[in-house]
C-alpha positions in Angstrom: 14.9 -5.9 -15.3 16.3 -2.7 -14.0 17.0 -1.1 -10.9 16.8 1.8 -8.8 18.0 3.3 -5.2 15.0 3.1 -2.6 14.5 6.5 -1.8 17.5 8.3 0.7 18.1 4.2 1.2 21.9 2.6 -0.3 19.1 -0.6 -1.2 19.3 -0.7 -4.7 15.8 -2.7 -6.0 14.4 -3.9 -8.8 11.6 -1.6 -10.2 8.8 -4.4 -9.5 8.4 -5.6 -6.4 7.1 -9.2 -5.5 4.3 -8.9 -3.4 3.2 -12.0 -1.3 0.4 -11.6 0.3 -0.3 -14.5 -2.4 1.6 -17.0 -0.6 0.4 -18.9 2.8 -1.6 -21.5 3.9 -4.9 -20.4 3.1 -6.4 -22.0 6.3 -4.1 -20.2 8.4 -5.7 -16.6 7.2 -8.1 -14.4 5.7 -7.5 -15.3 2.5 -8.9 -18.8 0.1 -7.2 -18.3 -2.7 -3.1 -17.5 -1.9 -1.1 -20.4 -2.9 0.5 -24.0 -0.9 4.6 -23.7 -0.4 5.0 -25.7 -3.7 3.3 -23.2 -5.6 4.7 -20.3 -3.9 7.8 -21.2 -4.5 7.9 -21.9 -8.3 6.4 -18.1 -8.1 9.2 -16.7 -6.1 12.5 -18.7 -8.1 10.4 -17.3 -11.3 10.8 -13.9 -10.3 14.2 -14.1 -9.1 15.2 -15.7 -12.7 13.5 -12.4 -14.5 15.8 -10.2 -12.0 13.3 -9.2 -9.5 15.7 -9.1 -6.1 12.5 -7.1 -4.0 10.1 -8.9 -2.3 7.4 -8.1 0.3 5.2 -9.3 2.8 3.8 -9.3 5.9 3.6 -11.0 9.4 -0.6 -10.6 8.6 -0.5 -12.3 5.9 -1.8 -15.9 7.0 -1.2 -15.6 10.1 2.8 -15.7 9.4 2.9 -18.3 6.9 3.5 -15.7 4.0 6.8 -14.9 5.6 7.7 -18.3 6.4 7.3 -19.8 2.6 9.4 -16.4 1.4 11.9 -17.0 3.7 12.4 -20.8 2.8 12.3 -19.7 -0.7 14.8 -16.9 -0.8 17.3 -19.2 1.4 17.3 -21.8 -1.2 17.4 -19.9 -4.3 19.2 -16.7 -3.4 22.5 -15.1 -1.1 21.1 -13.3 1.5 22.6 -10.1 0.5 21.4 -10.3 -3.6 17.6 -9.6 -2.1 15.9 -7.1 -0.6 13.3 -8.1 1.8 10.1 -6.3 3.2 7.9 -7.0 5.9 5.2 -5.2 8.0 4.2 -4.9 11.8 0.5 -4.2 12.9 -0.5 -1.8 15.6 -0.9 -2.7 19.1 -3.8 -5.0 20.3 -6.2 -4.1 22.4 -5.2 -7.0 24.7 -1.7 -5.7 24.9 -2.7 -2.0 25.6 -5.0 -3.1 28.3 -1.9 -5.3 30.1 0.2 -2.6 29.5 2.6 -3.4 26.6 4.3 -0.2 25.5 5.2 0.7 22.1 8.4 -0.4 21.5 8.1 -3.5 23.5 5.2 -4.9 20.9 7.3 -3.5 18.0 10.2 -5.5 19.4 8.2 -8.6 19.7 6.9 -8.1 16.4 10.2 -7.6 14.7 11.2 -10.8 16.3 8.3 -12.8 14.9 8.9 -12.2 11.7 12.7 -12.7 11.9 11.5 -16.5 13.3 9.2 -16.7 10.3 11.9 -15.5 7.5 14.6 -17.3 9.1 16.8 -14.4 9.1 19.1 -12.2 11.0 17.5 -9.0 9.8 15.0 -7.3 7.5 16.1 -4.5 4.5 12.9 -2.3 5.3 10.7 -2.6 8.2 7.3 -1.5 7.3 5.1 0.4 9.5 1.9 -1.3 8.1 -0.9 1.2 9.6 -1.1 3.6 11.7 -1.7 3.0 15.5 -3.8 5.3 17.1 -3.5 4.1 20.7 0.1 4.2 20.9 2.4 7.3 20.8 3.9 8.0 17.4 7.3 9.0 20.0 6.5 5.3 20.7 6.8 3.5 17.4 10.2 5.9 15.9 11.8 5.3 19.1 11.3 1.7 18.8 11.8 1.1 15.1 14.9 3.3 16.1 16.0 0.9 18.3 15.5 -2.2 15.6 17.8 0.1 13.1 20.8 0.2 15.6 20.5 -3.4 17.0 20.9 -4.2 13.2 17.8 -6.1 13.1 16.4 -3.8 10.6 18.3 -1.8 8.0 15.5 0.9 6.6 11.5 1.4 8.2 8.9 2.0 5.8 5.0 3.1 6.2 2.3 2.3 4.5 -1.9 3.1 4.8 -0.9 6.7 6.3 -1.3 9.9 5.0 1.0 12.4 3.8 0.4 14.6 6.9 1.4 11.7 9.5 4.0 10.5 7.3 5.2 14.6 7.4 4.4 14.4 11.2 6.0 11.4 11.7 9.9 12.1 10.1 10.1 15.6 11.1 10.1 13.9 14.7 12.7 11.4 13.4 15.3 14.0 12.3 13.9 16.3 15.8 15.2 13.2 17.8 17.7 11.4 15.4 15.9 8.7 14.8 16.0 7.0 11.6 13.4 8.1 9.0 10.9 6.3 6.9 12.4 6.4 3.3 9.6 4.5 2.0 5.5 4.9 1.5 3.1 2.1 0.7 -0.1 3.5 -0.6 -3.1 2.0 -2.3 -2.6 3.8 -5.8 -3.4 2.6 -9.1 -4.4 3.7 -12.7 -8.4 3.4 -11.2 -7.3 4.6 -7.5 -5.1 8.0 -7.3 -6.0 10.0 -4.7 -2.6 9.2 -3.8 -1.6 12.0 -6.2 -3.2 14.8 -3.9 -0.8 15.5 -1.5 1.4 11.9 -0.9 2.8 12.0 -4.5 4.2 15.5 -4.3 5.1 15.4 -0.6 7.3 12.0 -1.2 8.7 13.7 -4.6 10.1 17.1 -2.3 11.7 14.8 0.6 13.0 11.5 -2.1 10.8 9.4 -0.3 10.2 6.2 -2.3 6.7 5.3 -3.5 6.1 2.0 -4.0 2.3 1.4 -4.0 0.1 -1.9 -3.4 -2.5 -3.2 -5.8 -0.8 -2.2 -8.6 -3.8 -3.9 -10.5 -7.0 -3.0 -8.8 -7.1 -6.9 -7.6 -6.3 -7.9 -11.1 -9.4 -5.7 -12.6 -6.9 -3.7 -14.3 -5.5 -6.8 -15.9 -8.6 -8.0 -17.6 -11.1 -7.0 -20.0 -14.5 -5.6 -18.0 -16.7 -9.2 -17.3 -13.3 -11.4 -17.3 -13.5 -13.3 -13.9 -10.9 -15.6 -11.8 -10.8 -17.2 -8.4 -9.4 -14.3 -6.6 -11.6 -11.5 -8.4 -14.7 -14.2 -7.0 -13.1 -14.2 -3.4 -11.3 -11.1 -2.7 -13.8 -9.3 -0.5 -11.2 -6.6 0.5 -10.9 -5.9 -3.5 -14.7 -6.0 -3.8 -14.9 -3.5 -0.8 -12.4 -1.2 -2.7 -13.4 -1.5 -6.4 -17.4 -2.7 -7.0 -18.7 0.8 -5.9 -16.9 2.2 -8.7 -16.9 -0.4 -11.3 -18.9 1.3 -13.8 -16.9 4.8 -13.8 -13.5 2.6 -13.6 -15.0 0.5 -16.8 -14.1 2.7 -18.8 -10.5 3.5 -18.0 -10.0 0.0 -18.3 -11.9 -0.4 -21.8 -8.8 2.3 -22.7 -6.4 0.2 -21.3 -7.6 -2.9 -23.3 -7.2 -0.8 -26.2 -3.9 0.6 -25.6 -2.7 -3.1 -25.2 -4.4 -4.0 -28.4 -2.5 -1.4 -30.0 1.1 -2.5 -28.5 0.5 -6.2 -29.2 0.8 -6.3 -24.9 -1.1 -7.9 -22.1 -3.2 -5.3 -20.2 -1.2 -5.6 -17.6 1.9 -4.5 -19.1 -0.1 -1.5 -20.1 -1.3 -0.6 -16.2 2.1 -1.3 -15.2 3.5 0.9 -17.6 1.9 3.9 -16.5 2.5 3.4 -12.6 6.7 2.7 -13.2 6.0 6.2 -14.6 4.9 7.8 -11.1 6.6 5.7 -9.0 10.0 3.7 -7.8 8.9 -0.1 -7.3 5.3 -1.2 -7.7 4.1 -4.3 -5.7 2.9 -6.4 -7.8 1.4 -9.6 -6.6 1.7 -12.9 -8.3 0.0 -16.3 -8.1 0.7 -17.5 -11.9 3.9 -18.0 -13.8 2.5 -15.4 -16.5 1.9 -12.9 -13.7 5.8 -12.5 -13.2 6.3 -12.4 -17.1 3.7 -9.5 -17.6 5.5 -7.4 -15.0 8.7 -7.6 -15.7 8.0 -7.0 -19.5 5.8 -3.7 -18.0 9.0 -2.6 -16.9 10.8 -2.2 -20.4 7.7 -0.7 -22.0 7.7 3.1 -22.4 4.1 4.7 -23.2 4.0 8.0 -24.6 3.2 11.4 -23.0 -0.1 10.9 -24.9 -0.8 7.6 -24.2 -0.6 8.4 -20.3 -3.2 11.1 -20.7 -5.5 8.8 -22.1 -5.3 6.8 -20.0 -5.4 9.2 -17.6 -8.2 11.4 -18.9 -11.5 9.9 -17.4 -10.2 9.7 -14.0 -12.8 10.7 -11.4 -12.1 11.4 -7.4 -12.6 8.6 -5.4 -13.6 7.8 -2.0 -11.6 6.5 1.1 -12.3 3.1 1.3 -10.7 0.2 3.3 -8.0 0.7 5.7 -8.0 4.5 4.8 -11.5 4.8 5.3 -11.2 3.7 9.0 -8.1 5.9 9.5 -10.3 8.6 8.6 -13.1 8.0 11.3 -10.1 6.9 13.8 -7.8 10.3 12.9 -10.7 12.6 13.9 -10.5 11.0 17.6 -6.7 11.0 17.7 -5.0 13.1 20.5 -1.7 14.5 18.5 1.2 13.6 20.5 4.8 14.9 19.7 8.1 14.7 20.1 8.4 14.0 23.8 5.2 11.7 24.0 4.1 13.3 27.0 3.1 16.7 25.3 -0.6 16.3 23.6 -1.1 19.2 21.3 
């Protein structure tokens, strides 16, 4: 494994990240096929072994569980300060902006939550999991601000924005003194880069860190086109992103396939490759044992100047889809509120 600096962060991470939106009690959330506490577990002491020290997740994810079976995990098998651990509000509810609850009050709750759930004292990067568009982004930096010098949080993330808000959104930090986001998590992938338009380049000028989510497409980018599993069966969210391209994205991942042929690799190896070329720490989610050796063998494996471009070559534009999608439709509403929150421009 190697490692890098996170960004303007002093967190020094390995260059995959575990993501485990995997883990939790399937009954408890959206999900059927993330795996019990035993299971998770054998996962997570895998990737620590194989020098992954990153891990994310989410108080979404099952309803909480996710970030209860990580933080068990990491306080058997690891010292507190050897890991670097990620986690991710939501927006306000519409129950809590109808009774009145501000901002920083719900992130304060939230942040509290999910310290109950890891069984910690604080979190390495607090992510900012999408935008809110009923609450003042003066609002949310003040309070993740506030989490930062209470020492409850060390660094604050975003992810599911784009690069204009994320723009927006730190030239109000440093305005105010706030602390900035130093980190981005987009949906970007050999089969999804529309992340390269303006995010890429904007994160690349101000050292913000990219480190995307579905690294594989949902694992289509780790299997030959027809190749099935439980989770590429029951992932709707996946299905919702991917099956309206399938057929132009077949053939990027026929290259693939051939690519891995050639280096005697697992596809996966081969799509992982090629994103720890564009970007700091990948999360890459993991449910088998095999999932944590592809990845971190992805992170030794240099592809050539070439090789990228073919694998590149039959890229097409994609469409929005999923959380981005709706930000769309809900950004054309939003009234722009700045630094003072009282100012709409």
């Amino acid at each position: 494994m190697t490692y890098t600096r996170l960004g303007n962060s002093d967190l020094s991470v390995s260059r995959i990240c575990m993501g485990c939106m995997g883990f939790g009690d399937a009954g408890s959330g959206q999900h059927s096929w993330t795996l019990d506490e035993e299971h998770s577990r054998k996962i997570i002491r895998e990737g620590l072994e194989r020098g992954i020290n990153f891990f994310d997740t989410a108080i979404a994810y099952q309803s909480g569980t996710s970030e209860q079976y990580v933080g068990r995990a990491l306080a058997d098998f690891a010292k507190r300060e050897e890991v670097v651990v990620a986690t991710k509000f939501l927006p306000r509810t519409q129950e809590e902006v109808d009774a009145g609850i501000t901002g920083q009050q719900h992130i304060e709750r939230m942040i509290n939550r999910s310290l109950t759930n890891l069984g910690m004292d604080y979190v390495d990067l607090y992510i900012y999991h999408m935008w809110d568009y009923q609450t003042p982004i003066y609002e949310i930096m003040e309070g993740l601000n506030r989490l930062v010098k209470a020492g409850k949080v060390r660094y604050i993330g975003i992810s599911n924005c784009f690069a204009w808000q994320l723009a927006k959104a730190n030239a109000l930090a440093e305005a105010e003194g706030f602390a900035k986001f130093i980190s981005v998590q987009g949906h970007y992938n050999l089969i999804f880069r529309e992340e390269e338009r303006e995010m890429v380049p904007l994160c690349r000028e101000d050292r913000i860190a990219l480190t995307p989510y579905s690294a594989l497409a949902g694992g289509r980018l780790s299997k030959q086109p027809g190749e099935t599993s439980k989770r590429l069966r029951e992932d709707d969210y996946a299905r919702l992103k991917y099956d309206a391209t399938a057929r132009q994205d077949s053939a990027i991942v026929h290259r693939v396939a051939e690519l891995a042929g050639n280096h005697g690799v697992s596809m996966s190896e081969i799509s992982l490759a090629w994103l720890l070329s564009k970007t700091d720490a990948p999360v890459v989610g993991a449910t088998k044992l095999d999932h944590i050796d592809g990845a971190a063998k992805a992170v030794e494996l240099a592809l050539s100047d070439e090789e990228l471009a073919y694998l590149e070559e039959l890229y097409i534009p994609h469409k929005l889809v999923g959380v981005m999608a709706q930000n769309t439709a809900a950004s054309s509403k939003e009234k722009h509120v700045w630094s003072t929150g009282n100012q709409t421009i």
